[in-house]
DRENZADREN-258793 format. One record per residue (C-alpha): x, y, z; residue in three letters; residue number from 1. Coordinates in steps of 0.1 Angstrom, whole numbers, plus 5000, padded with zeros to 4 digits. Example, Ala and Ser with C-alpha at 12.3 -4.5 7.8 and 13.67 -1.06 7.14 Angstrom:
BEGIN
     xx     yy     zz   residu   num
   5123   4955   5078      Ala     1
   5137   4989   5071      Ser     2
END
This chain:
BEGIN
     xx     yy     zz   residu   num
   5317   5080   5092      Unk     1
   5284   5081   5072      Unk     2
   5265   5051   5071      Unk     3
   5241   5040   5044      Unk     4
   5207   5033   5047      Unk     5
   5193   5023   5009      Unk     6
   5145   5019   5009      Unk     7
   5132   5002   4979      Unk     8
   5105   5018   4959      Unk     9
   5085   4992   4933      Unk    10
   5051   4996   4929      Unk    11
   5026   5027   4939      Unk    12
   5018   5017   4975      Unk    13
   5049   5016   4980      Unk    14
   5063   5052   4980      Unk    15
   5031   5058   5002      Unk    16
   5054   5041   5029      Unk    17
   5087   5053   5017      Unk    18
   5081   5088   5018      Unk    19
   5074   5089   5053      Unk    20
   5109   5071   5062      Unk    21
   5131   5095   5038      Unk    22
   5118   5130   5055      Unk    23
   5116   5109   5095      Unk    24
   5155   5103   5083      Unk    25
   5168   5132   5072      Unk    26
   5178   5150   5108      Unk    27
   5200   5120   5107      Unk    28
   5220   5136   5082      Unk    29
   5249   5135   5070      Unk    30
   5254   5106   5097      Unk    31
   5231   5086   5083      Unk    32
   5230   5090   5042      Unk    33
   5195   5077   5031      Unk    34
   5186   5067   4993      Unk    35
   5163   5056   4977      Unk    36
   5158   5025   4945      Unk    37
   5129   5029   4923      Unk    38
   5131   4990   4908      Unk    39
   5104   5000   4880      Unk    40
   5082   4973   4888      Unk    41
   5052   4997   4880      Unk    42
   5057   5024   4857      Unk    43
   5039   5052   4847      Unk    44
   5035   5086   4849      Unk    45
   5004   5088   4877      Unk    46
   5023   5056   4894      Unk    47
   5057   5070   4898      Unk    48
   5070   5107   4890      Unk    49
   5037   5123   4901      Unk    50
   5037   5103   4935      Unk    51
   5070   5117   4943      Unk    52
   5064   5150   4936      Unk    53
   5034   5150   4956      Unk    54
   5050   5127   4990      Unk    55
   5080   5150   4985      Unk    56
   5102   5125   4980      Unk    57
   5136   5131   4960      Unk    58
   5141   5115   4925      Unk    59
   5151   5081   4932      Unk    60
   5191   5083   4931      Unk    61
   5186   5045   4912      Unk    62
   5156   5034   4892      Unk    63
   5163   4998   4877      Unk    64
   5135   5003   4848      Unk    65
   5128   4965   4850      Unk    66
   5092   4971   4840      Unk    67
   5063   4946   4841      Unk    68
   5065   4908   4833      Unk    69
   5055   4874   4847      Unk    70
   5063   4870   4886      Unk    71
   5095   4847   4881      Unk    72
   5106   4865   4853      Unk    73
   5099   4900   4870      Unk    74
   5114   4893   4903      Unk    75
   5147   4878   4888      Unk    76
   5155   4906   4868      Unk    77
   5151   4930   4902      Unk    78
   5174   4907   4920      Unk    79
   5202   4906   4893      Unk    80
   5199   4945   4891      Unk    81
   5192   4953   4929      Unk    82
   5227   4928   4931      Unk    83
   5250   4951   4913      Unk    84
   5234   4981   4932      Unk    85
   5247   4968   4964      Unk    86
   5278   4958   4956      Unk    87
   5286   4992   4942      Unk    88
   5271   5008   4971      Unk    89
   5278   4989   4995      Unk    90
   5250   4996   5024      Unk    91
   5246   4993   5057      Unk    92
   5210   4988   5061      Unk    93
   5180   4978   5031      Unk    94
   5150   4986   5041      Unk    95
   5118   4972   5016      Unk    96
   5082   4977   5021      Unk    97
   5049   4960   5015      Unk    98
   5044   4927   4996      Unk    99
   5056   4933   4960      Unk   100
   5084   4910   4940      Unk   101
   5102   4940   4946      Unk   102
   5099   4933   4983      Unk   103
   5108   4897   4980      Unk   104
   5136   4901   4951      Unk   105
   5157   4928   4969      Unk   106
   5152   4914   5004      Unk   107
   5168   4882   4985      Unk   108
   5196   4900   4974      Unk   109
   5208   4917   5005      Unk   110
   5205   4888   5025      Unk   111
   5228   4865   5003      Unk   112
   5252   4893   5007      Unk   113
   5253   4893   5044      Unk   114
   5235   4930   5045      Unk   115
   5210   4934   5070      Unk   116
   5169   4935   5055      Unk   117
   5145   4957   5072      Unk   118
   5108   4948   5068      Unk   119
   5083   4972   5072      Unk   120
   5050   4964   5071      Unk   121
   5061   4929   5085      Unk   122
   5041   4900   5099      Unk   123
   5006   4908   5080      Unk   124
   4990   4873   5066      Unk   125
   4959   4865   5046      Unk   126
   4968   4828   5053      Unk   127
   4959   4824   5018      Unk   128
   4986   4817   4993      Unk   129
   4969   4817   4963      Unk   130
   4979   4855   4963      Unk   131
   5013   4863   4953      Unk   132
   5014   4890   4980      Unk   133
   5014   4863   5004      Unk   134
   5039   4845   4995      Unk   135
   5061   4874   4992      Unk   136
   5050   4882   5020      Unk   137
   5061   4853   5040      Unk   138
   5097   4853   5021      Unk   139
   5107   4880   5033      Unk   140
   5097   4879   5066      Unk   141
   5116   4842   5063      Unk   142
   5147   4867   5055      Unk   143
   5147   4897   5071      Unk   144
   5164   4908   5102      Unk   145
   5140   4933   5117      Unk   146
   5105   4937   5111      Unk   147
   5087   4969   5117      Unk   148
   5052   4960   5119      Unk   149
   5018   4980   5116      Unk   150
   4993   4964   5137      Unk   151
   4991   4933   5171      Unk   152
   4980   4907   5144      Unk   153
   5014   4910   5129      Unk   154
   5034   4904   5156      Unk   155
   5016   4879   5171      Unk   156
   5023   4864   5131      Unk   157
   5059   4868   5135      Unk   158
   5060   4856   5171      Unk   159
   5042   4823   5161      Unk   160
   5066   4819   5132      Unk   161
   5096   4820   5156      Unk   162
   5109   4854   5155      Unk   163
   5124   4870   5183      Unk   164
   5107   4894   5197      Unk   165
   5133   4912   5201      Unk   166
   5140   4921   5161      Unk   167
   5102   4932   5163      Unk   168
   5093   4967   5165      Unk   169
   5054   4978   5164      Unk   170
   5057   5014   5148      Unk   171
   5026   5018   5133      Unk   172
   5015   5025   5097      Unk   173
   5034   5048   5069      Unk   174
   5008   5042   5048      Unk   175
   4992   5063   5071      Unk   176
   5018   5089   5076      Unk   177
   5012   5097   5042      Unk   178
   4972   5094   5045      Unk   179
   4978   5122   5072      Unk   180
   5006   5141   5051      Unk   181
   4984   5145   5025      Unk   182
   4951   5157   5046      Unk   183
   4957   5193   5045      Unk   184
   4965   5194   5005      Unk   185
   4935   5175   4998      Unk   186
   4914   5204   5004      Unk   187
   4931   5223   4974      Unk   188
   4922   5195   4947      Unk   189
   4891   5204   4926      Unk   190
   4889   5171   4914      Unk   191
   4851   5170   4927      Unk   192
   4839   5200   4912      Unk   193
   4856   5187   4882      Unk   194
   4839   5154   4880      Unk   195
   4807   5177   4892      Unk   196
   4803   5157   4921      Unk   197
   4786   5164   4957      Unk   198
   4798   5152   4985      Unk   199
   4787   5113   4997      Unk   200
   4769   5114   4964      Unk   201
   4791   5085   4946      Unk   202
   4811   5055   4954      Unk   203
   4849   5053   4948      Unk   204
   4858   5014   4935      Unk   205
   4891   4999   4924      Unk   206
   4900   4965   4907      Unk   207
   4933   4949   4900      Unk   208
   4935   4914   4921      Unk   209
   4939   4889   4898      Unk   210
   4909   4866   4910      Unk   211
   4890   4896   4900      Unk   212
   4900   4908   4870      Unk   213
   4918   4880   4850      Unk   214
   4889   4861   4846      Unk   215
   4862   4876   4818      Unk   216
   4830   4856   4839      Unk   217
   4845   4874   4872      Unk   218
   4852   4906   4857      Unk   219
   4816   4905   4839      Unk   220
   4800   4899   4874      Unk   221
   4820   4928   4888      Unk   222
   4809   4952   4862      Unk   223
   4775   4946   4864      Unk   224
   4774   4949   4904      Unk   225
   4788   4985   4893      Unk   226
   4764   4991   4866      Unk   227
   4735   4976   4897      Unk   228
   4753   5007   4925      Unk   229
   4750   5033   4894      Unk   230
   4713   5032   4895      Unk   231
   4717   5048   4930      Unk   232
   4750   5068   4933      Unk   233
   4774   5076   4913      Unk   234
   4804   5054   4905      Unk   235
   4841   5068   4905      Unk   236
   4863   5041   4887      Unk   237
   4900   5051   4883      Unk   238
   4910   5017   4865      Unk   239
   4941   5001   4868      Unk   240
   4961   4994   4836      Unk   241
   4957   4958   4843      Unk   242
   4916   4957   4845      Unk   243
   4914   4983   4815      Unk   244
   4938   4959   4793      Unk   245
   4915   4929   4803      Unk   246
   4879   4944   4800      Unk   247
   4888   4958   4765      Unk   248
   4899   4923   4753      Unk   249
   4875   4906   4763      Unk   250
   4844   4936   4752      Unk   251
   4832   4943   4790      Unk   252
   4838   4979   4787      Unk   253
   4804   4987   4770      Unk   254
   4792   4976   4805      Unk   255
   4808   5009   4822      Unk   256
   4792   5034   4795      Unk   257
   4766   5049   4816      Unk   258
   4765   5090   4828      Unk   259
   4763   5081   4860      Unk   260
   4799   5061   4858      Unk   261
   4830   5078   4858      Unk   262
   4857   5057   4840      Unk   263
   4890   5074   4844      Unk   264
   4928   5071   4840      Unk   265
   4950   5063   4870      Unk   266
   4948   5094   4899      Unk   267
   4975   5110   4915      Unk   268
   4976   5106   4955      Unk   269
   4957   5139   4964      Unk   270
   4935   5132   4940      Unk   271
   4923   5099   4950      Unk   272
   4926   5103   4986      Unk   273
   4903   5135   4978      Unk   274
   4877   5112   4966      Unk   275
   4878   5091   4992      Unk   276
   4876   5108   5020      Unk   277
   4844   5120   5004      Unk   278
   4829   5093   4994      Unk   279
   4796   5078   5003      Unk   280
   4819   5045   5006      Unk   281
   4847   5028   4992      Unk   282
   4843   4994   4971      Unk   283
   4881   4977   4960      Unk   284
   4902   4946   4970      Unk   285
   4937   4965   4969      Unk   286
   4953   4962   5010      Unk   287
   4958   4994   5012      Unk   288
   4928   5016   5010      Unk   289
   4913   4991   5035      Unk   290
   4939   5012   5059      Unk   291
   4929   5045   5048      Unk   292
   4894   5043   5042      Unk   293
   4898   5032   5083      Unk   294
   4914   5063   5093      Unk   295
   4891   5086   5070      Unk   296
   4861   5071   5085      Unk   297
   4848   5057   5049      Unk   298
   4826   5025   5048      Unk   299
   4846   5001   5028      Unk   300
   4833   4970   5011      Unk   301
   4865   4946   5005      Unk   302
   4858   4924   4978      Unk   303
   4880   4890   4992      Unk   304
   4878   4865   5005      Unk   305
   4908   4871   5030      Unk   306
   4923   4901   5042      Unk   307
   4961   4906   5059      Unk   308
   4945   4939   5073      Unk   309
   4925   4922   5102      Unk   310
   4926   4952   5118      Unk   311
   4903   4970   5098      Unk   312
   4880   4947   5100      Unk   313
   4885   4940   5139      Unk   314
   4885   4980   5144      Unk   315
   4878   5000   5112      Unk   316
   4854   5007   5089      Unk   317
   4858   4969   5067      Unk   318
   4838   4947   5059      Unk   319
   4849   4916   5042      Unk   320
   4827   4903   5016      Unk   321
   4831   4871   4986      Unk   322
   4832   4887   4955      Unk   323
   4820   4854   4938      Unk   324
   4794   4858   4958      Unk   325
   4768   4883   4941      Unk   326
   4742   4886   4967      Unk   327
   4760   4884   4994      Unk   328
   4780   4916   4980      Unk   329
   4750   4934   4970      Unk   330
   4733   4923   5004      Unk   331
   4765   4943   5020      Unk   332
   4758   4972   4991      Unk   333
   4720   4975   4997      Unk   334
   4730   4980   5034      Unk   335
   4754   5010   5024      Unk   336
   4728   5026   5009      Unk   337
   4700   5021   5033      Unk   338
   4727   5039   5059      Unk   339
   4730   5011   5075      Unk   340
   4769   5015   5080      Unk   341
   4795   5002   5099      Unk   342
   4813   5026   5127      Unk   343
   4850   5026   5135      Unk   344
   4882   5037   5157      Unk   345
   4919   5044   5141      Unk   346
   4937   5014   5149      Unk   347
   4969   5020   5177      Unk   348
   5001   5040   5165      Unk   349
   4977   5051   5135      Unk   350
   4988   5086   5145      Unk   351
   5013   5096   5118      Unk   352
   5043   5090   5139      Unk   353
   5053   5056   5125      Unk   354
   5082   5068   5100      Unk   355
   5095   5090   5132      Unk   356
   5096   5054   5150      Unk   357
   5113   5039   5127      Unk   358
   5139   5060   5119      Unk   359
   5147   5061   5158      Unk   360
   5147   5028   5160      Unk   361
   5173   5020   5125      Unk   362
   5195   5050   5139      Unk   363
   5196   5039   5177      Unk   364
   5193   5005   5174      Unk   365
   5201   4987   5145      Unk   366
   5230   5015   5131      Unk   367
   5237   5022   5169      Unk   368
   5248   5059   5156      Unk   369
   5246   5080   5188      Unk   370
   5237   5113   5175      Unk   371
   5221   5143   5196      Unk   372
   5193   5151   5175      Unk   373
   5161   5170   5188      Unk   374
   5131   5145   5184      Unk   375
   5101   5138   5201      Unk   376
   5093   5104   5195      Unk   377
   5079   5077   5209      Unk   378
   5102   5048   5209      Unk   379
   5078   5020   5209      Unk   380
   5087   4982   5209      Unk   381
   5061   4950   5215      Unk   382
END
């Protein structure tokens, strides 16, 4: 008999990890049937379709369509539509991913319906819960039944929190299972001879926390540290939806109209991992491309005053600096540009193997299926 296996998709990160899980489980099939629920939490065409196409990842077989909204309002609407989901499909296993309400909301509605919650991504902490990330965060892992987590700091989270170790699993990083999928494509992207850039010349930034961006003096601050880097490199700005929506209504765009700053619409994956990987550094405060920019070897300035990603920091190519804190940012900045840069290692299990943990460990262990299929995978539990 098939058993179900059902990964939540919400926001843009998040099919970054998914992707990795759906191909690691399809040798499973048809004993294990995998799909996938696209809650709609972001939408938009460079957020959503284009990610799949590029991660090869099948059309979601559900999307909810909840769209955007306040956090409350947001996250009940998934868990009233990921509700009727279940009980019409019935699973065996839910897996979410990261730290979005989708996370939270669906986790939520498995659990009340006695469905076992998998984690991944489980046990990271910027022991700050102003963020909403956080808090998620720590709901879910309050919730779940297994965590699959990416780095030591996250189990030693968990541990202190009172899990058993047992129902932890260190698999490493599908975030980076993507990073690495998408290596070899990269080199076809012309996306720098498009933006008529050289290599190292320019600086890839992104903005979208909101104790950056939903405050006009903050934001202000921000865009002139970016108009200040622009007098040396080149700036590449994709902007989120959220930032461009605030700096127009509050007039701060006129601060990003120079030739030597590229204001552009959201980037497909290639794309932006493109720039990256060639950038003369990365400046953002999103979690993610802290990861990346670690395993591309990027100088990245992280502009927080916590991160959940230790790791990079500890190992990587981070650096942590207050973005309320002008000169201490342009201190780190000025440093970047005077080649005084920071040197790293990829992180343990950062090998592009994570997803092909996983899906081991949810086949063997948790769905205890004993199927004879031809993997060479590390099976790898802390």
């Amino acid at each position: 008999m098939s058993r179900t296996v059902v990964s939540v998709a919400g926001a843009r990160p998040n099919f970054m990890k998914v992707a990795p899980i759906h191909r690691a489980l399809q040798p499973y099939e048809p004993a294990v049937r995998h799909i996938i629920v696209h809650t709609g939490q972001h939408y938009d065409y460079n957020m959503s379709e284009l990610f799949f196409r590029e991660l090869g990842l099948p059309q979601p077989a559900v999307h909810l369509g909840v769209g955007s909204g306040r956090h409350g309002e947001q996250t009940a609407k998934i868990l009233m539509a990921f509700e009727e989901v279940l009980l019409e499909l019935q699973p065996d296993l839910v897996i979410v991913v990261g730290d979005v309400n989708s996370t939270i909301a669906c986790a939520l509605a498995a659990t009340k319906l006695h469905i076992p919650v998998a984690h991944v991504e489980a046990g990271l902490r910027s022991f700050d819960r102003r963020m909403p990330e956080e808090i998620n965060r720590i709901a879910t892992d309050a919730i779940a039944d297994y965590a699959f987590v990416t780095e030591q700091s996250g189990v030693q989270n968990l541990l202190r929190e009172g899990w058993d170790e047992q129902r932890i699993f260190f698999v490493g990083n599908t975030m980076i299972d993507s990073l690495y999928f998408a290596l070899p494509r990269i080199q076809e992207r012309p996306i720098l001879q498009t933006l008529q850039l050289a290599p190292q010349s320019y600086v890839v930034v992104t903005l979208h926390r909101p104790s950056n961006v939903d405050d006009p003096e903050q934001l202000e601050q921000l865009f002139r540290l970016l108009q200040r880097i622009s007098e040396h490199r080149t700036v590449v700005f994709p902007i989120h939806p959220r930032t461009r929506k605030n700096a127009e209504q509050w007039g701060l765009l006129s601060f990003l109209h120079r030739e030597t700053i590229h204001l552009l619409e959201p980037l497909g994956y290639f794309d932006f991992i493109a720039l990256v990987a060639r950038a003369d550094f990365v400046l953002t405060d999103s979690g993610g491309i802290q990861e990346e920019a670690t395993v591309l070897q990027v100088p990245c300035v992280t502009l927080r005053t916590t991160t959940e990603r230790p790791v990079t920091i500890d190992l990587g190519t981070n650096i942590l600096v207050n973005p309320h804190a002008p000169e201490q940012v342009w201190a780190a900045v000025e440093a970047l540009l005077a080649g005084k840069r920071k040197t790293g290692s990829i992180p343990p299990l950062w090998d592009g193997k994570a997803a092909e943990r996983i899906a081991r460990i949810v086949v063997e262990d948790i769905l205890q299926i004993q199927q004879p299929v031809q993997q060479t995978v590390e099976h790898v539990r802390e």
